[in-house]
C-alpha atoms as an extended CHARMM CRD file, in Angstrom:
* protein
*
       116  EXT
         1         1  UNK       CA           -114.0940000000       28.2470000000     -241.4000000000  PROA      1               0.0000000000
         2         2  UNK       CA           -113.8690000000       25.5170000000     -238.8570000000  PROA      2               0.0000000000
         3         3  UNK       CA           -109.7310000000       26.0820000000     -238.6630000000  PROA      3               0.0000000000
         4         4  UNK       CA           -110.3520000000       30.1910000000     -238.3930000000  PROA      4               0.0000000000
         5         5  UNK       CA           -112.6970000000       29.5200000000     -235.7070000000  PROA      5               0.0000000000
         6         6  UNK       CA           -110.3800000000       27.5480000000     -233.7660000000  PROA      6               0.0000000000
         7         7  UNK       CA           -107.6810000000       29.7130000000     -234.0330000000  PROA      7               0.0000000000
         8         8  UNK       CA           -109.8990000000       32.6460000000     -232.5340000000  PROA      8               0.0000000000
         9         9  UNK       CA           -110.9510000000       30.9770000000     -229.8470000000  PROA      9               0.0000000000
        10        10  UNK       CA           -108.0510000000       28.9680000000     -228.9330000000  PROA      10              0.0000000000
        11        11  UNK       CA           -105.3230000000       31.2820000000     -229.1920000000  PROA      11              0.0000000000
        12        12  UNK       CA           -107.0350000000       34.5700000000     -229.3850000000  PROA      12              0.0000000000
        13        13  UNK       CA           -105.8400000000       34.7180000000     -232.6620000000  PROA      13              0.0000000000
        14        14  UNK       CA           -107.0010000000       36.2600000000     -236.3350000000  PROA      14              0.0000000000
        15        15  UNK       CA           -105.4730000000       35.5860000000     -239.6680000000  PROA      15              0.0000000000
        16        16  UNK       CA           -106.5480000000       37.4120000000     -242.8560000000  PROA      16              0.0000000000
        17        17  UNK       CA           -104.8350000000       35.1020000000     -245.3280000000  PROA      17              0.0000000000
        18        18  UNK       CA           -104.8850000000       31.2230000000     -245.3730000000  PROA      18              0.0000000000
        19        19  UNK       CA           -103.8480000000       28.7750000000     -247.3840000000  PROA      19              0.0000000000
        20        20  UNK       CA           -104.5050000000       25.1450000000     -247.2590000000  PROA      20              0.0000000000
        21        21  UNK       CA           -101.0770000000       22.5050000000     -247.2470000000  PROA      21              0.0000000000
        22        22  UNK       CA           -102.7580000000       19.5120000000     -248.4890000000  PROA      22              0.0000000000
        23        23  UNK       CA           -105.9090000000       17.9550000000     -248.6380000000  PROA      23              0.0000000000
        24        24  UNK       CA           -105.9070000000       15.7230000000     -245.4120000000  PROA      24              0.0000000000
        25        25  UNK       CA           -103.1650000000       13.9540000000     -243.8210000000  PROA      25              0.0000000000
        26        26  UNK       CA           -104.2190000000       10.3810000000     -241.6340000000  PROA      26              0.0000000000
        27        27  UNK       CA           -102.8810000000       10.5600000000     -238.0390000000  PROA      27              0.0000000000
        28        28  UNK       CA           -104.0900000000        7.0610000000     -236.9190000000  PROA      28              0.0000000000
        29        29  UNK       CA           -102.9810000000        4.9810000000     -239.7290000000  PROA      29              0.0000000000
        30        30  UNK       CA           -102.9500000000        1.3790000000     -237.9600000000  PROA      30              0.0000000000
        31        31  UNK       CA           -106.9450000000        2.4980000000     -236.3750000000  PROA      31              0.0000000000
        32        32  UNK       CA           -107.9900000000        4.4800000000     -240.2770000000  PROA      32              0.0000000000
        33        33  UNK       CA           -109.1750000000        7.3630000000     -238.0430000000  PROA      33              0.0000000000
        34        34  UNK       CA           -107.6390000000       10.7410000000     -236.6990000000  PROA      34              0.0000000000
        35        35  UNK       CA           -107.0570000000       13.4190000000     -239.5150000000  PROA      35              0.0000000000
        36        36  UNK       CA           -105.2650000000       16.3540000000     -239.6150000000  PROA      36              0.0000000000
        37        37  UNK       CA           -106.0440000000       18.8990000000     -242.0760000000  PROA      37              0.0000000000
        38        38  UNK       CA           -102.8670000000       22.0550000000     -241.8420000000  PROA      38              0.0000000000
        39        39  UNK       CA           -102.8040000000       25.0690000000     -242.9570000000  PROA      39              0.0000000000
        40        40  UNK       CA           -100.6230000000       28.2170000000     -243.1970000000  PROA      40              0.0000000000
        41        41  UNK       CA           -102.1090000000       31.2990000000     -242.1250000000  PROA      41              0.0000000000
        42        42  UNK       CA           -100.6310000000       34.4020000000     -242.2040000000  PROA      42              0.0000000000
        43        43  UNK       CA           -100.9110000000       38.4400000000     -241.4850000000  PROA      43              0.0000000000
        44        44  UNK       CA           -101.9370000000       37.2680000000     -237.7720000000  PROA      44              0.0000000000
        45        45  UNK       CA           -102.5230000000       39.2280000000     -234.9560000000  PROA      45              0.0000000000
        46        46  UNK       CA           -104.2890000000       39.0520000000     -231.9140000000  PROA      46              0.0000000000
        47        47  UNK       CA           -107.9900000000       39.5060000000     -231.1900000000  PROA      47              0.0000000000
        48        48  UNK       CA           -109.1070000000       42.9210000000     -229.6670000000  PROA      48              0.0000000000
        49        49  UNK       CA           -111.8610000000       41.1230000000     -228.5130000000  PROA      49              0.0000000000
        50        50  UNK       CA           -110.3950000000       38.1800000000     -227.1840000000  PROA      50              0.0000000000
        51        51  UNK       CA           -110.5480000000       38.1960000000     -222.7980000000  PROA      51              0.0000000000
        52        52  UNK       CA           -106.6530000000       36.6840000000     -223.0390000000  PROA      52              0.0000000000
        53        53  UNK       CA           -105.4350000000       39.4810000000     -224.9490000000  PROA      53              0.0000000000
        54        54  UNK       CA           -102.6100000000       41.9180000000     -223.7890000000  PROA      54              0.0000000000
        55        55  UNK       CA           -100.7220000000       44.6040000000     -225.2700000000  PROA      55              0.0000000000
        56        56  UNK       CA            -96.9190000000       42.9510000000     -225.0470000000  PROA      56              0.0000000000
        57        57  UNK       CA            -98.3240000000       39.7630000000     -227.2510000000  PROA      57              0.0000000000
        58        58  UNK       CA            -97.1030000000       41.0540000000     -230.4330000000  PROA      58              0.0000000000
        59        59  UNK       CA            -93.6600000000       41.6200000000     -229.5920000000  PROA      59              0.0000000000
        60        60  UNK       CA            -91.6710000000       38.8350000000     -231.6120000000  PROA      60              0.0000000000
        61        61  UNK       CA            -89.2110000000       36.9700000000     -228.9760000000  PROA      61              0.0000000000
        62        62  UNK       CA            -87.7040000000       34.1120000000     -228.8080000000  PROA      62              0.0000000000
        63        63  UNK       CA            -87.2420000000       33.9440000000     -224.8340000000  PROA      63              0.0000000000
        64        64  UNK       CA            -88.3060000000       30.8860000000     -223.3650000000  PROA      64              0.0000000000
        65        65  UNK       CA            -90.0270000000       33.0430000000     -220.4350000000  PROA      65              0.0000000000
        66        66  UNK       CA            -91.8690000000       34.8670000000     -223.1770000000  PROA      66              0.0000000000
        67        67  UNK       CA            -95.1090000000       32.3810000000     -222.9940000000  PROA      67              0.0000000000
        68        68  UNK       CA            -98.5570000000       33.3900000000     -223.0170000000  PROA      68              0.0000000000
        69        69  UNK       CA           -101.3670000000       30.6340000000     -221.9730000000  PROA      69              0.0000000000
        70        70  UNK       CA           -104.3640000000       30.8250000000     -223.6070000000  PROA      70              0.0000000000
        71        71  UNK       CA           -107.5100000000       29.4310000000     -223.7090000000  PROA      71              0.0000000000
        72        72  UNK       CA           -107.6070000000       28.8680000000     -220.0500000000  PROA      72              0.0000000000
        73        73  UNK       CA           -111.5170000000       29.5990000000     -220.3320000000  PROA      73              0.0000000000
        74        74  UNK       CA           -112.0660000000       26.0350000000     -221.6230000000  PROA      74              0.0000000000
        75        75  UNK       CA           -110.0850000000       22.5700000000     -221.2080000000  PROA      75              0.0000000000
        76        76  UNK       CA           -108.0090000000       23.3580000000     -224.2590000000  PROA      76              0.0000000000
        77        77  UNK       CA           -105.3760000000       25.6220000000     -223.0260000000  PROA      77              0.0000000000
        78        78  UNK       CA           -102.4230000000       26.0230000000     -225.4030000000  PROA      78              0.0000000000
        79        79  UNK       CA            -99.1220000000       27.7360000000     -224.4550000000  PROA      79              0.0000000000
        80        80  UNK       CA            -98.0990000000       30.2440000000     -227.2910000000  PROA      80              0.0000000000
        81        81  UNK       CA            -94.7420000000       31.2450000000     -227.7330000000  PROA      81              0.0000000000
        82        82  UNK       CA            -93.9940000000       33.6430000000     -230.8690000000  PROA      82              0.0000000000
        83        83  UNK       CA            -90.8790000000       32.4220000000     -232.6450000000  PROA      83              0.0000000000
        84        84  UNK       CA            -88.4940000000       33.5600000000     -235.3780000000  PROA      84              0.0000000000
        85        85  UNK       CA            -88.4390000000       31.7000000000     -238.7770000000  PROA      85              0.0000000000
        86        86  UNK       CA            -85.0450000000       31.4050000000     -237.7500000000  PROA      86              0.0000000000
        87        87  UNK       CA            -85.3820000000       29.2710000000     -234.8280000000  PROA      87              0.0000000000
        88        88  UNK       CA            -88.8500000000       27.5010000000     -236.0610000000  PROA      88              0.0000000000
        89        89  UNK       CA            -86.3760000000       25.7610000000     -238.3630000000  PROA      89              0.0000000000
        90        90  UNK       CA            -83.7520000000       24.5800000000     -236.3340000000  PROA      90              0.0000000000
        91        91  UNK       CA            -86.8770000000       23.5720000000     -233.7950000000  PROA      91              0.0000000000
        92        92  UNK       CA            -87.8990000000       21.2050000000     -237.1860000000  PROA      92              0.0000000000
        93        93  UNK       CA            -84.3740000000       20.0670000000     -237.9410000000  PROA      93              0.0000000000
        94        94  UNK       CA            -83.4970000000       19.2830000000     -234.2720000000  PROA      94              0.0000000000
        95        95  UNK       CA            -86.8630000000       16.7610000000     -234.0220000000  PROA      95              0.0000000000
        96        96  UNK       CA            -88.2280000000       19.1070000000     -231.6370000000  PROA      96              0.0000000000
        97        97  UNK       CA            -91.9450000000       19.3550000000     -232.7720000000  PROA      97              0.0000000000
        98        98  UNK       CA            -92.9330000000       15.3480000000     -231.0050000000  PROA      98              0.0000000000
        99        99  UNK       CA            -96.1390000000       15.5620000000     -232.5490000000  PROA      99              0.0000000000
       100       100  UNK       CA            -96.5430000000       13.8180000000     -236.4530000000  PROA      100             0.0000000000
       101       101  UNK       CA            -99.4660000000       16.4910000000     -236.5910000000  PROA      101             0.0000000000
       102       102  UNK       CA            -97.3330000000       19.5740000000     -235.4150000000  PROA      102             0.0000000000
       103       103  UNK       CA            -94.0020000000       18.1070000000     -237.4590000000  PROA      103             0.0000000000
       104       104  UNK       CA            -96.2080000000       17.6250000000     -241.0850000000  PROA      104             0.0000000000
       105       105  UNK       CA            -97.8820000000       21.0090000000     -240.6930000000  PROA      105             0.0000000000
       106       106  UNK       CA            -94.4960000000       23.1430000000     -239.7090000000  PROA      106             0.0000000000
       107       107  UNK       CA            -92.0970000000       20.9690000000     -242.2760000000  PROA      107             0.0000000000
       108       108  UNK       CA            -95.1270000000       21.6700000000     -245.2630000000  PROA      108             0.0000000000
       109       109  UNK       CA            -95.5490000000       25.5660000000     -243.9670000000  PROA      109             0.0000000000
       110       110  UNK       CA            -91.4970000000       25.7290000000     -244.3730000000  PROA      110             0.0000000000
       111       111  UNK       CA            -91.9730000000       24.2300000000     -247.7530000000  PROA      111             0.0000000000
       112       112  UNK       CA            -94.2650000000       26.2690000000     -248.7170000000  PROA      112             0.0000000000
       113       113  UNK       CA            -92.8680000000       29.2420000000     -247.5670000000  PROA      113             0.0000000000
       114       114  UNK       CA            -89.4890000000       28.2820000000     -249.6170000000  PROA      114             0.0000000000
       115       115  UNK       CA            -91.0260000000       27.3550000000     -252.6480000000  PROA      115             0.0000000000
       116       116  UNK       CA            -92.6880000000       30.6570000000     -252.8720000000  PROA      116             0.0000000000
């Protein structure tokens, strides 16, 4: 619920299907703290309700110009940018996703998605 929650309020964001990729994953190995717990949710769309929404957000593009920042009402803005499956791969396979949470959670949604 915590991860749904999130998503809604961070990115304006609702998913009707989930599934989990993993128990837990460490992030902070050398410290034994920081945990990252990914999932793969899908059937999203964004949040009538939600103060960020607007009516072009659902229109799949890959254009670099095509950003939408959200959750500018807290300290945890995120910058979403819809991508095709397409690209999100060649985004993993060209080390683009710098973040070991962001890389684990993509690379085991691909795998997921393939094994399927």
């Amino acid at each position: 619920d915590a991860a749904k929650r999130e998503v809604r309020e961070e990115l304006g964001v609702v998913c009707k299907e989930w599934k989990v990729l993993g128990n837990r994953f460490r992030t902070d190995v050398n410290r034994g703290m920081g945990w990252v717990h990914p999932y793969l949710a899908r059937d999203c769309s964004y949040s009538s309700n939600t103060a960020d929404n607007n009516q072009n957000k659902n229109d799949a593009t890959d254009n670099p110009n095509d950003k939408e920042e959200v959750g500018g009402h807290d300290t945890e803005k995120q910058l979403v940018r819809i991508m095709k499956f397409s690209n999100v791969k060649r985004a993993v396979m060209d080390g683009r996703f710098v973040e070991v949470q962001w890389s684990n959670t993509v690379a085991l949604a691909m795998l997921h998605l393939y094994l399927e």
